[in-house]
C-alpha positions as CSV (number, residue, x, y, z in Angstrom):
1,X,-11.4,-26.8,11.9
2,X,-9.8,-23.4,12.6
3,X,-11.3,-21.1,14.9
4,X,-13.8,-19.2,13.1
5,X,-13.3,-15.3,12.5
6,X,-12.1,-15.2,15.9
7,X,-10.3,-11.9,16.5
8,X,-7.4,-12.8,18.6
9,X,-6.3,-15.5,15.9
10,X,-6.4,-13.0,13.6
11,X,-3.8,-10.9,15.8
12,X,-1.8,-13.7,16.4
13,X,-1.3,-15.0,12.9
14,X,-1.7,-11.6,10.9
15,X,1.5,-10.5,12.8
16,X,4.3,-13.0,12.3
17,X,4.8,-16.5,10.7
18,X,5.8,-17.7,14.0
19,X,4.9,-16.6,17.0
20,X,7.1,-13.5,18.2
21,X,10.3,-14.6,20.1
22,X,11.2,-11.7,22.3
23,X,9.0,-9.5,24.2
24,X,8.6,-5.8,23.5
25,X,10.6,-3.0,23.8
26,X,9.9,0.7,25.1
27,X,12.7,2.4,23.6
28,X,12.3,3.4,20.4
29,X,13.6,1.9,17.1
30,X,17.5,2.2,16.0
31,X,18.1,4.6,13.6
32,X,18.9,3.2,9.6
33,X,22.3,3.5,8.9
34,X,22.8,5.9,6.6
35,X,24.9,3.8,4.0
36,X,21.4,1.8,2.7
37,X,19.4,5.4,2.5
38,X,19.6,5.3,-1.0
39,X,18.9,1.2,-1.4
40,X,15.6,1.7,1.1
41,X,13.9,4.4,-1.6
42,X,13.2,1.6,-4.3
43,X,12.2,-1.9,-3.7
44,X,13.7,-3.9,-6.2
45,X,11.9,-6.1,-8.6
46,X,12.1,-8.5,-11.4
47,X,14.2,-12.0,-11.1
48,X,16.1,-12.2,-8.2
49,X,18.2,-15.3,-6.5
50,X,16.9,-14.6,-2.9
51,X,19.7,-15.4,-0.1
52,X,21.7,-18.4,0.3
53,X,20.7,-21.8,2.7
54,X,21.9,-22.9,5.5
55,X,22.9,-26.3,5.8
56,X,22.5,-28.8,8.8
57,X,24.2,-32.2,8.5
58,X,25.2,-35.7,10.3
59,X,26.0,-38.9,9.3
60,X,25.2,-38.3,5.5
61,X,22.0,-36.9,6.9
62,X,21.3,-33.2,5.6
63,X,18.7,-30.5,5.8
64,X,18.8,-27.2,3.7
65,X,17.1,-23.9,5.5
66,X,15.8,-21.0,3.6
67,X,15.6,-18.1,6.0
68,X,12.6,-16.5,5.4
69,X,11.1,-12.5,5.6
70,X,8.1,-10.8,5.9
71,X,7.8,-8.3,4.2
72,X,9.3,-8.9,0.9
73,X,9.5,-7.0,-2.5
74,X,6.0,-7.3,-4.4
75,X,7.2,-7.8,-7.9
76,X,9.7,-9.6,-6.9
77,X,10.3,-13.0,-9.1
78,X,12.3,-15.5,-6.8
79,X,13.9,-18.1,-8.9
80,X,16.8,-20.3,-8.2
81,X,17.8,-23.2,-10.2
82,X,19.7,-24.8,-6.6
83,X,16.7,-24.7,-4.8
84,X,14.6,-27.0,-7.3
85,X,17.4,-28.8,-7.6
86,X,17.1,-29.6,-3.9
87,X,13.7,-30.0,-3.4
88,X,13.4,-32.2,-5.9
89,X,16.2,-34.4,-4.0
90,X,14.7,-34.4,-1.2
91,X,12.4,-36.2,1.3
92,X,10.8,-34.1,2.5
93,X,10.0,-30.4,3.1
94,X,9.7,-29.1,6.8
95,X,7.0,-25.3,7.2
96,X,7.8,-22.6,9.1
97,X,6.6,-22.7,12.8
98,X,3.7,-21.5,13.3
99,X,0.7,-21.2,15.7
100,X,-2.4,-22.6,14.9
101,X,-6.1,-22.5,17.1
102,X,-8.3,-25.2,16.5
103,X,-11.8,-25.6,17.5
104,X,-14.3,-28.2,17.5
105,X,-17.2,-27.1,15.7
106,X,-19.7,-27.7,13.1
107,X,-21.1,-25.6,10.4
108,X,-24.0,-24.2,12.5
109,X,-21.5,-23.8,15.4
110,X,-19.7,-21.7,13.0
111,X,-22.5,-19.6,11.9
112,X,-23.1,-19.1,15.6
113,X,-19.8,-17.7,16.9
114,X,-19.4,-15.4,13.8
115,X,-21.8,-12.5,15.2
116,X,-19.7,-12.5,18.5
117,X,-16.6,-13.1,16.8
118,X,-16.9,-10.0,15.0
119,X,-17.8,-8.1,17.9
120,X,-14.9,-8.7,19.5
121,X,-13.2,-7.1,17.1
122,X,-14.9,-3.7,18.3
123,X,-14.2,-1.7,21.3
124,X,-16.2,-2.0,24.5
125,X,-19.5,-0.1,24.8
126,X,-19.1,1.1,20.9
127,X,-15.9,3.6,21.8
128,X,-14.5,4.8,19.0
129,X,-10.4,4.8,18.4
130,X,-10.4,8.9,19.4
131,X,-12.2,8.2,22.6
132,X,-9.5,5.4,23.8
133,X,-6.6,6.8,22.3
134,X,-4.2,9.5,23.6
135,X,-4.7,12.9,21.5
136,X,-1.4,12.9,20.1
137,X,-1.6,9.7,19.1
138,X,-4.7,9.8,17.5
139,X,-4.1,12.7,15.5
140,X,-0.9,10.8,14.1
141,X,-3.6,7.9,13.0
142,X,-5.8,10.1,11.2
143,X,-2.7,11.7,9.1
144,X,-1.3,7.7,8.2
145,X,-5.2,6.6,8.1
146,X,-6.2,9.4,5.7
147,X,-2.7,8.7,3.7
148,X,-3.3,4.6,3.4
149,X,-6.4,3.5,3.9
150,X,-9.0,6.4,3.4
151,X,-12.1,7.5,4.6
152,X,-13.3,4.5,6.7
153,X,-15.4,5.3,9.6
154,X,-16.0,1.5,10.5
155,X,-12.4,1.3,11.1
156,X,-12.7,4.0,13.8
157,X,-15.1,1.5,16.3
158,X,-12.1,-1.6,16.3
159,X,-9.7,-2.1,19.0
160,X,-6.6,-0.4,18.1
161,X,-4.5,-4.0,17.4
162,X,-6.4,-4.6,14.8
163,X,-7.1,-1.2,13.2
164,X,-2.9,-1.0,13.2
165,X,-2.7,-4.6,11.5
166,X,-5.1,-3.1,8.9
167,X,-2.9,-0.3,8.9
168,X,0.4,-1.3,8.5
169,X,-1.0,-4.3,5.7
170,X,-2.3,-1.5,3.6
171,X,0.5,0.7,4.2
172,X,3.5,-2.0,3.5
173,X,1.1,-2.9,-0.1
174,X,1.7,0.9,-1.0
175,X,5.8,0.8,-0.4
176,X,5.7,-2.3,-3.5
177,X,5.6,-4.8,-0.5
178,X,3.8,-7.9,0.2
179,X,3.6,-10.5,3.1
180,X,5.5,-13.1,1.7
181,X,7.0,-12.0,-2.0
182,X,5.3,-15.5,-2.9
183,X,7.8,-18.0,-1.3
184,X,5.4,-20.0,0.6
185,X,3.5,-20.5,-3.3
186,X,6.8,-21.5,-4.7
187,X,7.7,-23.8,-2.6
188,X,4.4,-25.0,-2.4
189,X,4.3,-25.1,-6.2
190,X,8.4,-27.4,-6.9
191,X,7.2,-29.8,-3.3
192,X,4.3,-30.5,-5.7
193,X,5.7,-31.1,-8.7
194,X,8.3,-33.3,-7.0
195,X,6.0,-35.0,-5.2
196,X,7.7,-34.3,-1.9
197,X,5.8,-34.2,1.3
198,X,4.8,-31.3,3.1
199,X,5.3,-31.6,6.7
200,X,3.6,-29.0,9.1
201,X,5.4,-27.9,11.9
202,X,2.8,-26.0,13.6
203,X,2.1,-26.1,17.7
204,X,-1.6,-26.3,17.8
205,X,-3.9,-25.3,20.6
206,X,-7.3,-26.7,20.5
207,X,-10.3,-24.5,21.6
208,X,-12.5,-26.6,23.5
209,X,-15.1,-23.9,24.1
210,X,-14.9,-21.7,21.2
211,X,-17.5,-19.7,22.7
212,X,-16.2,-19.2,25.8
213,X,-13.2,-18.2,24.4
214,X,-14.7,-15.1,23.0
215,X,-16.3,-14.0,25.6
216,X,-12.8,-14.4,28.1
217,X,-11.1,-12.2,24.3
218,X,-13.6,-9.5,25.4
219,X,-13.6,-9.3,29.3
220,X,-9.8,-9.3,29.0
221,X,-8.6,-7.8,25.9
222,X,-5.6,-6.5,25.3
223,X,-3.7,-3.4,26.6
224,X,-3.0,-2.3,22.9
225,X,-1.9,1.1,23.2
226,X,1.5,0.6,23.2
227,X,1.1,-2.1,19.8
228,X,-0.8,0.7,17.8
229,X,2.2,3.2,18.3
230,X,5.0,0.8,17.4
231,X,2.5,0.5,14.6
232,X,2.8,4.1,14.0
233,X,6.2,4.6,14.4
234,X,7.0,1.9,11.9
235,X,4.7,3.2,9.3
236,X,6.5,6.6,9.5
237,X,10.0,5.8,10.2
238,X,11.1,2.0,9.4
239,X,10.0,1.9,5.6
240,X,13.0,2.5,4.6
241,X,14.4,0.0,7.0
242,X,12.0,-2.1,5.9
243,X,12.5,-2.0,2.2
244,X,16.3,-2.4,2.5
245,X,15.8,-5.6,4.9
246,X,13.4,-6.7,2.0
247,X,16.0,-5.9,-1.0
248,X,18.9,-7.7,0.9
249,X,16.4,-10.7,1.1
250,X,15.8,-10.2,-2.4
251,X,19.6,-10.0,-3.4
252,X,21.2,-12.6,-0.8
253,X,23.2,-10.0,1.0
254,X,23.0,-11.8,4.5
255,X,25.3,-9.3,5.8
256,X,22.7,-6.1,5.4
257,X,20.4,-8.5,7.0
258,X,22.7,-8.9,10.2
259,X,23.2,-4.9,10.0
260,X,20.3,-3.5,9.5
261,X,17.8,-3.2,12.0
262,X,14.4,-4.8,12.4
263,X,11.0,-2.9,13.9
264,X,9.7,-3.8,17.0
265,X,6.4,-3.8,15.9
266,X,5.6,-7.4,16.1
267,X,7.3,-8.4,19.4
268,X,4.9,-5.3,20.6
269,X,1.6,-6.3,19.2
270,X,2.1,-10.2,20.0
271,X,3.0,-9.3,23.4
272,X,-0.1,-7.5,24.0
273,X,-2.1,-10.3,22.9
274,X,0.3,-12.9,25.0
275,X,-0.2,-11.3,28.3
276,X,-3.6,-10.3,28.1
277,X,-5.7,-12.5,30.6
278,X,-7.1,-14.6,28.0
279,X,-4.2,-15.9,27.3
280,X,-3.1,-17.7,29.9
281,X,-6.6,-18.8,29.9
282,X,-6.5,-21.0,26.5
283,X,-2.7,-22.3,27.0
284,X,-1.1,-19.3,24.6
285,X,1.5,-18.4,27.2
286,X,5.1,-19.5,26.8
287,X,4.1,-20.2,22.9
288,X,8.0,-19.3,21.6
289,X,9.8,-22.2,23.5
290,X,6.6,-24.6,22.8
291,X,7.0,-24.0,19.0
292,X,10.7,-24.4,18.8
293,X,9.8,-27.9,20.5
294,X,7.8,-28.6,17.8
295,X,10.0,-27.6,15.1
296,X,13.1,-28.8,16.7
297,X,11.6,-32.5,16.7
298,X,10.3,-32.4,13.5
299,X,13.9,-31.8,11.9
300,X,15.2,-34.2,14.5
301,X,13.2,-36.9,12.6
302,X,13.2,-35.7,9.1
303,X,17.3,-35.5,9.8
304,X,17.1,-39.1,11.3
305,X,14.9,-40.7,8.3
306,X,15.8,-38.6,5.4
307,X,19.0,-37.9,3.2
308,X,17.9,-34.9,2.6
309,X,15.5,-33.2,3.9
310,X,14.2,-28.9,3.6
311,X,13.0,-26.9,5.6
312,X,12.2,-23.1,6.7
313,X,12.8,-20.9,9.1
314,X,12.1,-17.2,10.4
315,X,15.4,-15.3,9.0
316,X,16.0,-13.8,12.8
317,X,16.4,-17.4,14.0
318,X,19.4,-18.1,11.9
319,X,20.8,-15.1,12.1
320,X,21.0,-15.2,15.7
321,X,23.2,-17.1,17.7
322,X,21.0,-19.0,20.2
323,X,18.1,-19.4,17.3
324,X,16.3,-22.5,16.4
325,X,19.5,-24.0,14.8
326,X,21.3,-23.5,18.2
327,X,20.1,-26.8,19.4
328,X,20.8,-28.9,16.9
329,X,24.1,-27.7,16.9
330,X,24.6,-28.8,20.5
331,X,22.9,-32.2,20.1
332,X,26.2,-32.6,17.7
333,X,25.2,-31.6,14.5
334,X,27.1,-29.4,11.7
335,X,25.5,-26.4,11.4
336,X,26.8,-24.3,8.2
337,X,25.9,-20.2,6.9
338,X,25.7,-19.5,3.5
339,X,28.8,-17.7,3.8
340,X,30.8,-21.1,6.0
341,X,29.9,-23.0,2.6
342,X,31.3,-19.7,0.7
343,X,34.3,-20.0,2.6
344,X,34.8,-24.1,2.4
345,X,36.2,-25.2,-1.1
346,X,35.9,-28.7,-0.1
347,X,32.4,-28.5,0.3
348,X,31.4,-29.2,-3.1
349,X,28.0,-27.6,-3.1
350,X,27.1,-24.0,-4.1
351,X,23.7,-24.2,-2.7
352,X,24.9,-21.7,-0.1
353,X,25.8,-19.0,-2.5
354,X,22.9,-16.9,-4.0
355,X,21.4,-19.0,-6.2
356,X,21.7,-18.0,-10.3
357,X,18.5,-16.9,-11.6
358,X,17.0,-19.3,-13.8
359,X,13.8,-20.7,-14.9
360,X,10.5,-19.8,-12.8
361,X,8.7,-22.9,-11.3
């Protein structure tokens, strides 16, 4: 089973899908440009095609990828009559990498670790978030604390990590944005009409000594400072970065989503938890390269067994040049954009284009 209520699992998968990719940055974030200021005040809503896939062929082998985003519009209805059409043509359906903690323990083992596990979630020697924090950045939290979450006093006690992951989920649900806009149920919802397999592609680390582990979370937790004011920052300043990135999602404008710029928020918070001493400890160092492993041989196989086969992927990895795709690419595959597909009237498919709205699954 899953590591019980253990806090740095909540850390780790609260803050991304897959585990962050880049270490954080000091400098602070890129200004919006000013030509979406007017797109990032309202997150759109209502039925809309979502962006275009990606397609990854050999040999009459192929693999569609939906780049995926978090966060997305809330009311958003994603509906796209191309990508039931290829689910339901297809093999199989690949997951987004992600990181998963297992431990080996029963139901009383469970009831056990939850009374530490939830300690850990606390400061040392019951310090409150005003006696760890620097003034000025404490006095910011109260202003965003009072503005999104309310008056919480247990809140004050937690390590600042999580008390900014609280933070930013309450304050992204008040912009009219959610986690995942509902892709993950949708595709969850045509693979099981189609009867299509569902193949994880997550890199697992087993907890042998779930207890243990807790106690080597608390004698080496991490240095969170610097998470809790990129947590800040983007809660005051990237919303209407954030809402724009979501809308272009939305919409299937991949080129906004090349231009505009993303926080560093996450790469912050995960890198706190990555190089805290614990870490190393339980194998959760150098997780990146060990989950594009994963992922990379999963589609190797699905590509290998399957005509047709599809999968997800973290948006940033296909919109980058040495992403996930990157390698497939150099182990000879054909690696098209949306907009290659757009571009290639000999291609005879459309499912690269923004898909027409049509009927919800």
């Amino acid at each position: 089973m899953r590591l019980p209520c253990v806090a740095f699992l909540f850390a780790l998968s609260g803050l991304t899908p897959a585990f962050a990719q880049s270490t954080a940055s000091t400098a602070p974030p890129p200004p919006l440009p000013s030509d979406v200021a007017e797109l990032a005040t309202v997150v759109v809503s209502g039925v809309q095609p979502g962006p275009g896939l990606w397609k990854v062929s050999k040999g009459g082998h192929v693999m569609w990828v939906l780049g995926t985003l978090s966060p997305l519009p809330q009311n958003m209805q994603w509906q796209s009559h191309d990508l039931e059409k290829i689910i339901s043509q297809s093999q199989q359906v690949l997951l987004s990498p992600t990181l998963q903690l297992k431990a080996n323990v029963g139901f009383l083992g469970k009831l056990f670790l939850l009374p530490s596990a939830y300690s850990a979630r606390k400061n040392d020697d019951g310090e409150t978030l005003q006696q760890v924090l620097p003034p000025p950045v404490y006095a910011r939290w109260l202003v965003l604390k009072q503005k999104y979450i309310g008056d919480d006093r247990g809140i004050e006690r937690w390590r600042p990590i999580f008390a900014a992951q609280e933070l930013y989920k309450k304050a992204i649900q008040s912009n009219g944005l959610s986690k995942t806009g509902g892709v993950p149920t949708t595709i969850n919802t045509l693979a099981t009409r189609y009867g299509v397999k569902q193949v994880s592609t997550d890199y697992q680390v087993v907890i042998e000594h779930p207890g243990a582990a807790i106690k080597a979370f608390k004698s080496s937790a991490p240095r969170d400072t610097t998470c809790f004011i990129r947590t800040l920052d983007s809660v005051e300043q990237d919303m209407p970065a954030m809402k724009a990135r979501a809308n272009a999602w939305a919409t299937g404008d991949l080129q906004a989503l090349r231009e505009l710029p993303d926080s560093d928020r996450r790469d912050a918070c995960v890198s706190a938890v990555a190089s805290a001493g614990f870490a190393h400890t339980l194998g959760l160092d150098d997780v990146p390269a060990k989950q594009q492993a994963v992922w990379i041989a999963a589609a190797r196989a699905a590509l290998a067994s399957n005509a047709q086969t599809f999968a997800m992927l973290p948006m940033d990895e296909l919109l980058k040049p040495d992403g996930y795709l990157a390698s497939l690419k150099a182990d000879g595959y054909q690696v098209e954009s949306p907009e290659d597909q757009d571009a290639d009237p000999a291609s005879g498919s459309s499912a690269g284009a923004p898909a027409n709205a049509g009927t919800s699954p």
